[in-house]
N, CA and C atoms as an extended XYZ file, in Angstrom:
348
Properties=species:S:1:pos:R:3:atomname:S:1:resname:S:1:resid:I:1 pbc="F F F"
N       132.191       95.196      287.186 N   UNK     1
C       131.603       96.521      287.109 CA  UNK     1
C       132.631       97.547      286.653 C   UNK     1
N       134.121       97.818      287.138 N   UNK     2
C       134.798       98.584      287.184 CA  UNK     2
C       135.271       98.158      285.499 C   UNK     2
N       135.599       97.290      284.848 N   UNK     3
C       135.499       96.897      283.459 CA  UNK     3
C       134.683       97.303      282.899 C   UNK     3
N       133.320       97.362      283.146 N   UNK     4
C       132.641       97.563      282.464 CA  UNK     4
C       132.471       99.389      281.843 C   UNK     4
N       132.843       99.601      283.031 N   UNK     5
C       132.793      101.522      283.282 CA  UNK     5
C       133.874      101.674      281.859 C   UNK     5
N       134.707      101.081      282.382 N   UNK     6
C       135.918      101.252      281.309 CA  UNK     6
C       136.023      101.234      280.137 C   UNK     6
N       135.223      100.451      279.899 N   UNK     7
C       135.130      100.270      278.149 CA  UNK     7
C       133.763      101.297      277.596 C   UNK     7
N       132.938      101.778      278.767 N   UNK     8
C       132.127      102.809      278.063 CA  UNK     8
C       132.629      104.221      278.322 C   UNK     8
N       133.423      104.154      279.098 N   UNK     9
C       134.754      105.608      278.937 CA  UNK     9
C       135.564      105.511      277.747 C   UNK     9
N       135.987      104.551      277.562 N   UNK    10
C       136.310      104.328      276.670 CA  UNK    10
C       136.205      104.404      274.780 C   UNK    10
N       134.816      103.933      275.067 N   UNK    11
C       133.868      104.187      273.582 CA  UNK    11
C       133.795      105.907      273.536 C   UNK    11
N       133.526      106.180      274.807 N   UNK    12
C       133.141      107.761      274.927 CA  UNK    12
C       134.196      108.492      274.215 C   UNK    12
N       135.646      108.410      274.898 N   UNK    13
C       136.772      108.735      274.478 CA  UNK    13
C       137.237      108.853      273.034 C   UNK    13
N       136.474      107.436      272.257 N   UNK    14
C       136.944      107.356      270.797 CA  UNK    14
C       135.569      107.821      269.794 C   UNK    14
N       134.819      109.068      270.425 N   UNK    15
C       134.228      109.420      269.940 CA  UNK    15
C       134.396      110.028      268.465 C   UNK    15
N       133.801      110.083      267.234 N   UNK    16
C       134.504      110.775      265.827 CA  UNK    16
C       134.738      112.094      265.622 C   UNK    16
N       135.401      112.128      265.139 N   UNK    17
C       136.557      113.592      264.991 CA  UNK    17
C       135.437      114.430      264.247 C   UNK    17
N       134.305      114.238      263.745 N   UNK    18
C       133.121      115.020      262.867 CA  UNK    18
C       132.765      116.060      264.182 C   UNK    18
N       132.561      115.612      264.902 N   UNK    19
C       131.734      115.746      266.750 CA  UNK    19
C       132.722      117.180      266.983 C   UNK    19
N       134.026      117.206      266.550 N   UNK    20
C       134.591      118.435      267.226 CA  UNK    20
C       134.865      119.596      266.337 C   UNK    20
N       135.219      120.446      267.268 N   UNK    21
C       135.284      121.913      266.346 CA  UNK    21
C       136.487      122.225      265.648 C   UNK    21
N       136.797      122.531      264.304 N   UNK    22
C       137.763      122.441      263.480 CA  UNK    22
C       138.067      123.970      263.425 C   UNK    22
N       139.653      123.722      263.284 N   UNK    23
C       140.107      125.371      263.550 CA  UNK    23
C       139.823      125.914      261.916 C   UNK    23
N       139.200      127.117      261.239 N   UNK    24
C       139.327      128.217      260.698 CA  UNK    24
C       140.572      128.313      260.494 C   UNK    24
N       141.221      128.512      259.416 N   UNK    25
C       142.602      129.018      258.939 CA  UNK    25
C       142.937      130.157      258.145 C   UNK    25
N       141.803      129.883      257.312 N   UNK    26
C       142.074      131.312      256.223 CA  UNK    26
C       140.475      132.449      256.373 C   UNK    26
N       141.127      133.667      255.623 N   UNK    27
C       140.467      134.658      255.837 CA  UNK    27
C       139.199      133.785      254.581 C   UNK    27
N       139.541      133.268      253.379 N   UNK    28
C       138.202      132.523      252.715 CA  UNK    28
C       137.646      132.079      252.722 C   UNK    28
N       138.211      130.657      253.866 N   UNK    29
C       136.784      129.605      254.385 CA  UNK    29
C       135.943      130.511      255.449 C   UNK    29
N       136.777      131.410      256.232 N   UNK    30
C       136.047      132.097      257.109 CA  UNK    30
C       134.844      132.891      256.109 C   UNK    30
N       134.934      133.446      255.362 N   UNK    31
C       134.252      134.069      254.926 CA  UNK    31
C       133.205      133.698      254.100 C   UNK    31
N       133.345      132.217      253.529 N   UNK    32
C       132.518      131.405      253.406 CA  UNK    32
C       131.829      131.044      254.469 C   UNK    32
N       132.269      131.307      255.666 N   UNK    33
C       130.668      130.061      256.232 CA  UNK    33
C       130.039      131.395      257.190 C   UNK    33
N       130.485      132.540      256.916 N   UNK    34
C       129.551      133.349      257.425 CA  UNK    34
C       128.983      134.502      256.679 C   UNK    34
N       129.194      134.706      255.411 N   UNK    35
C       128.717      135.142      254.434 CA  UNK    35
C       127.101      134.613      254.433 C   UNK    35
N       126.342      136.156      254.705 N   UNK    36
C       124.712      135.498      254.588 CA  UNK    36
C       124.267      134.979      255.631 C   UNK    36
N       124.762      134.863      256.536 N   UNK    37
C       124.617      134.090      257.987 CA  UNK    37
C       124.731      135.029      259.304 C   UNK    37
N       123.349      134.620      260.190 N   UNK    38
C       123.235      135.385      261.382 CA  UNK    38
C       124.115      135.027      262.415 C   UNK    38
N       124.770      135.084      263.243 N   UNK    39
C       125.474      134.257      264.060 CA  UNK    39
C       124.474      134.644      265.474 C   UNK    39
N       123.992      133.657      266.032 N   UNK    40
C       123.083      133.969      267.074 CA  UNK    40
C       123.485      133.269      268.143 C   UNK    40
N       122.616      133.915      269.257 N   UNK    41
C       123.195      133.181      270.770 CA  UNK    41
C       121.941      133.750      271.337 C   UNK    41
N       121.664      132.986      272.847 N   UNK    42
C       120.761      133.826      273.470 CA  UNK    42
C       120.896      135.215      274.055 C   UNK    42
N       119.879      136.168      273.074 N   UNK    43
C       119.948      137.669      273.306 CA  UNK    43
C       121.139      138.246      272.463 C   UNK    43
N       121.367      137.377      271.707 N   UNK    44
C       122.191      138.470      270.570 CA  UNK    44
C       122.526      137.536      269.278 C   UNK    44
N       122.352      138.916      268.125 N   UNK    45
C       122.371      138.424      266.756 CA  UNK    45
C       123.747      139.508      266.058 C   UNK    45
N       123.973      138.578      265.437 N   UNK    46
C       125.539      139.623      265.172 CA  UNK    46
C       125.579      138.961      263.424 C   UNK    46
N       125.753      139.973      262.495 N   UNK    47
C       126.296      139.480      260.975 CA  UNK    47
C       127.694      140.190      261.031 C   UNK    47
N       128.249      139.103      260.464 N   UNK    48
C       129.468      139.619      259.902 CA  UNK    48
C       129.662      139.554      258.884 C   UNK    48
N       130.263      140.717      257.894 N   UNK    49
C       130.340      141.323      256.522 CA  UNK    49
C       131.465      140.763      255.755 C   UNK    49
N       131.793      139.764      254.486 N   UNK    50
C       132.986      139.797      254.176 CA  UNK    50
C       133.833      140.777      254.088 C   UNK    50
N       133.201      142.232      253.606 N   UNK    51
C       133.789      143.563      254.029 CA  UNK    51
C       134.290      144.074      254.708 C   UNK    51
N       134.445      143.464      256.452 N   UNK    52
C       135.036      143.327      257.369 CA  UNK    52
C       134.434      143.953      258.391 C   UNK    52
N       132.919      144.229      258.309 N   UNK    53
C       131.790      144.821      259.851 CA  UNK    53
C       130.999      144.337      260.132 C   UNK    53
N       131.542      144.785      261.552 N   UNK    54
C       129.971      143.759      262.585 CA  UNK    54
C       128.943      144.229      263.070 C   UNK    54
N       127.722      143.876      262.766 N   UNK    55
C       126.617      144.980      263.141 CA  UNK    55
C       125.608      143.772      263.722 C   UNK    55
N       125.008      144.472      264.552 N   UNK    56
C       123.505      143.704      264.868 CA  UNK    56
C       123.631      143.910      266.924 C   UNK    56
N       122.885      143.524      267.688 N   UNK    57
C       122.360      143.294      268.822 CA  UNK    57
C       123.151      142.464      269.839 C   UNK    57
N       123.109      142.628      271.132 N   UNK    58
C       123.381      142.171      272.209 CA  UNK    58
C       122.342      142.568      273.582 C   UNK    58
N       121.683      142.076      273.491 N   UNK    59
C       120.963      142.083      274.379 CA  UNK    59
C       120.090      143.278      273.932 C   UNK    59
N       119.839      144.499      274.621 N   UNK    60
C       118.657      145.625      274.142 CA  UNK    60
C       119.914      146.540      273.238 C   UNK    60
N       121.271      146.434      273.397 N   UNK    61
C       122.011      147.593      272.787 CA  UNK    61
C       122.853      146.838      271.401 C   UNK    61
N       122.814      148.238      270.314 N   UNK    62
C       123.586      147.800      269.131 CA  UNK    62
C       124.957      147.265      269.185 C   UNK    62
N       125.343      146.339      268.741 N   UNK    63
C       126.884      145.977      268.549 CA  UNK    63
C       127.285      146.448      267.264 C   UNK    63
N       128.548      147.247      267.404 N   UNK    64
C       128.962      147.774      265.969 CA  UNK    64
C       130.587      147.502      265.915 C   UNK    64
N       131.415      147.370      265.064 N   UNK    65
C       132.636      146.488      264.496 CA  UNK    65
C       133.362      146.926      263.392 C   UNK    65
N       134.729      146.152      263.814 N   UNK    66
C       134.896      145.917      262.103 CA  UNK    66
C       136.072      145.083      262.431 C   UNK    66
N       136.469      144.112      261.346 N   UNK    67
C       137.306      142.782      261.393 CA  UNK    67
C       138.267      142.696      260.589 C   UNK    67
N       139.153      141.745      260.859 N   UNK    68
C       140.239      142.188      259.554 CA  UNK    68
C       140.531      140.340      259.935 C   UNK    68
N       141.401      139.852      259.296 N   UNK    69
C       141.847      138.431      259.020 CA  UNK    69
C       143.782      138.876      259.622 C   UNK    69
N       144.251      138.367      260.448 N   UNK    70
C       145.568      138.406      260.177 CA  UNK    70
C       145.917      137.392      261.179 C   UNK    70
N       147.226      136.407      260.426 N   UNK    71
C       148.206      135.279      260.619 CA  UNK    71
C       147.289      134.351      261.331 C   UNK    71
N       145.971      134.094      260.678 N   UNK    72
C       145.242      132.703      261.068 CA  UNK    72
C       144.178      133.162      261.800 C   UNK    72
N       143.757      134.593      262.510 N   UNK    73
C       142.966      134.902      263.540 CA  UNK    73
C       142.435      135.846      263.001 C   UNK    73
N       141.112      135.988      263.352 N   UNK    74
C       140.161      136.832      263.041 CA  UNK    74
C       140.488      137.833      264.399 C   UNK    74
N       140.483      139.087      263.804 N   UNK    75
C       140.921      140.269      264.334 CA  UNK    75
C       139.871      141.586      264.908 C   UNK    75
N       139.295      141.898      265.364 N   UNK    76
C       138.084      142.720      265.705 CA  UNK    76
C       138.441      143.769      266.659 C   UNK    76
N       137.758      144.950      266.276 N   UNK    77
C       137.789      146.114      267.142 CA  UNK    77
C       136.194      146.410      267.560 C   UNK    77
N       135.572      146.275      268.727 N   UNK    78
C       134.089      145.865      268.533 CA  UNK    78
C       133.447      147.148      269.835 C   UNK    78
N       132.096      147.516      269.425 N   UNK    79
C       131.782      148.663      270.366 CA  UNK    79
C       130.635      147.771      271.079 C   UNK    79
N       129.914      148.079      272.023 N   UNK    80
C       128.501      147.459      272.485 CA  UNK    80
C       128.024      148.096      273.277 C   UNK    80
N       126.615      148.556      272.559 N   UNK    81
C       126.002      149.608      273.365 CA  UNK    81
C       126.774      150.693      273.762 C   UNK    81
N       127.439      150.959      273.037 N   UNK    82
C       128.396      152.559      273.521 CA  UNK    82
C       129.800      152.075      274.205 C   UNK    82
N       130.177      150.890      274.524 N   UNK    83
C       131.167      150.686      275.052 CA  UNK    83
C       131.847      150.539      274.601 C   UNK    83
N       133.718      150.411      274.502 N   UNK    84
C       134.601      149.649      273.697 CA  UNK    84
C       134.596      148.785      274.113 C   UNK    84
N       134.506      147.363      273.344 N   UNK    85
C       135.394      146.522      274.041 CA  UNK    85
C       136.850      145.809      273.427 C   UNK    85
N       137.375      146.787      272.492 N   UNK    86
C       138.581      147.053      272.663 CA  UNK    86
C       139.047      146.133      271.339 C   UNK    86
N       140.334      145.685      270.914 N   UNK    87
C       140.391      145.111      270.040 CA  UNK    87
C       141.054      143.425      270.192 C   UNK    87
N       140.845      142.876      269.871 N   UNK    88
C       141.153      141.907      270.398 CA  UNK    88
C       141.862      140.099      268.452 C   UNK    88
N       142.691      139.504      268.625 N   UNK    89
C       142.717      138.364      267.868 CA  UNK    89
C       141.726      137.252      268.580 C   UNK    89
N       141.443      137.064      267.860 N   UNK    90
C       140.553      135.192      268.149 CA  UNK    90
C       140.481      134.067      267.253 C   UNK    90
N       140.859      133.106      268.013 N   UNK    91
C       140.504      131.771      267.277 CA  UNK    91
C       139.433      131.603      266.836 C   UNK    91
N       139.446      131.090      265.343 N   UNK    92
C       137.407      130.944      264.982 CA  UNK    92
C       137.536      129.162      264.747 C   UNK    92
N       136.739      128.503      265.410 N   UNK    93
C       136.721      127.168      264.940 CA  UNK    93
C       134.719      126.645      264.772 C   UNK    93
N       134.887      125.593      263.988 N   UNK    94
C       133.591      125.582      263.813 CA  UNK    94
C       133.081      123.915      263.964 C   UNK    94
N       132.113      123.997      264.400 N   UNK    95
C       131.803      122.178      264.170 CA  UNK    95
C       129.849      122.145      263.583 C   UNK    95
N       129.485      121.459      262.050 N   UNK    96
C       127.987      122.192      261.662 CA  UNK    96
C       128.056      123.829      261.577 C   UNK    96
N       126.578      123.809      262.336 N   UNK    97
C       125.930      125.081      262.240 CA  UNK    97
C       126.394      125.648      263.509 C   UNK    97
N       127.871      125.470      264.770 N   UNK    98
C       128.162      126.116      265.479 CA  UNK    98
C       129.734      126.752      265.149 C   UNK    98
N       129.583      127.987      265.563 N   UNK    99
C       130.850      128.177      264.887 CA  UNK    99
C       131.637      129.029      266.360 C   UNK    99
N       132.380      129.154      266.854 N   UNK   100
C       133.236      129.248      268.304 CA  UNK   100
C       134.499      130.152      267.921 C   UNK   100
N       134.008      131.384      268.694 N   UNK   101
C       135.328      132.724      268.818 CA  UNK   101
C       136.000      132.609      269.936 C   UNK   101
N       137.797      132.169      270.052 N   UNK   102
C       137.980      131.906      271.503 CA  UNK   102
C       139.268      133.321      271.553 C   UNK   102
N       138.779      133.787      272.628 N   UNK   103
C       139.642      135.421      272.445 CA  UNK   103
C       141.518      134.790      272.840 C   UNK   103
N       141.916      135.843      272.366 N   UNK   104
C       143.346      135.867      273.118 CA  UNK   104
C       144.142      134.945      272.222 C   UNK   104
N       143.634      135.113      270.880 N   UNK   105
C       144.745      134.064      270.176 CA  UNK   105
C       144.244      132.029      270.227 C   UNK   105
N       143.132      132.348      270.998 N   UNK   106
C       143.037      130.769      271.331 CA  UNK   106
C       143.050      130.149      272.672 C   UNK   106
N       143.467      131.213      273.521 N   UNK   107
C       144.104      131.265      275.171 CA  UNK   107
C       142.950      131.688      275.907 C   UNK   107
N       142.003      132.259      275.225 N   UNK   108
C       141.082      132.910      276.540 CA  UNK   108
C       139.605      132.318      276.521 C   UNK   108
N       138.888      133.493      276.673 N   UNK   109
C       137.180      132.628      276.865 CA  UNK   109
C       137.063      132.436      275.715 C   UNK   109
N       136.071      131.378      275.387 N   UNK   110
C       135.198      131.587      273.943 CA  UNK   110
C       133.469      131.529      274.446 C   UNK   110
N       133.268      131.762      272.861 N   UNK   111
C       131.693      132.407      272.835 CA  UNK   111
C       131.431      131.581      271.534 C   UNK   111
N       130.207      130.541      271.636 N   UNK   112
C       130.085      129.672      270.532 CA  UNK   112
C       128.696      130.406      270.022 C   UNK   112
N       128.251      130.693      269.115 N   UNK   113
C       127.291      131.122      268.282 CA  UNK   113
C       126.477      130.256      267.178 C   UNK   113
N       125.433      129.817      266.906 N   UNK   114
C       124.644      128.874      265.682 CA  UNK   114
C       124.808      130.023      264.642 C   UNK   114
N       124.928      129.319      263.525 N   UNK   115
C       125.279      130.005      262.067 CA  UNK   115
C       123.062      129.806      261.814 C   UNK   115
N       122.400      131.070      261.204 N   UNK   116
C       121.923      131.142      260.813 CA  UNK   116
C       121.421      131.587      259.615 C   UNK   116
């Protein structure tokens, strides 16, 4: 039994590298895969502009932005519903139609979004 566990932890483990989320590097692929594309989640729709602004919804209040690309991280100064929430670097990595903002350089929470 305990063999057996093992080798399907195992299979699990050597799952294919397609399956995971690939880091974003440049300000062009970034801007390729969200060019034209809604980025959605439940209760909020957000576009981002190759131009560098973020506009659209979070829940009942507007989210408004603007982004810049610097040393590998997507860069944002972002308002919501009247609030700041301040400016922040993030890791963008993507796997398909999900694409994953992890704040703090890569160090903090992330927030995964479907590319629409």
């Amino acid at each position: 039994m305990l063999t057996r566990l093992a080798i399907v932890l195992g299979c699990l483990a050597a799952a294919p590298a397609a399956a995971e989320f690939q880091k974003i590097d440049s300000e062009d692929r970034f801007k390729q895969i969200v060019t034209g594309k809604t980025l959605t989640r439940p209760l909020v729709r957000l576009q981002v502009s190759p131009q560098g602004a973020i506009s659209g919804r979070g829940m009942t209040w507007d989210v408004q932005g603007q982004w810049s690309w610097q040393n590998g991280y997507f860069c944002r100064d972002l308002a919501w519903g009247g609030d700041d929430l301040g400016y922040n670097c993030q890791e963008v990595t993507v796997n398909g139609s999900k694409i994953r903002f992890t704040s703090d350089r890569g160090a903090g929470q992330f927030a995964d979004f479907t590319l629409n």
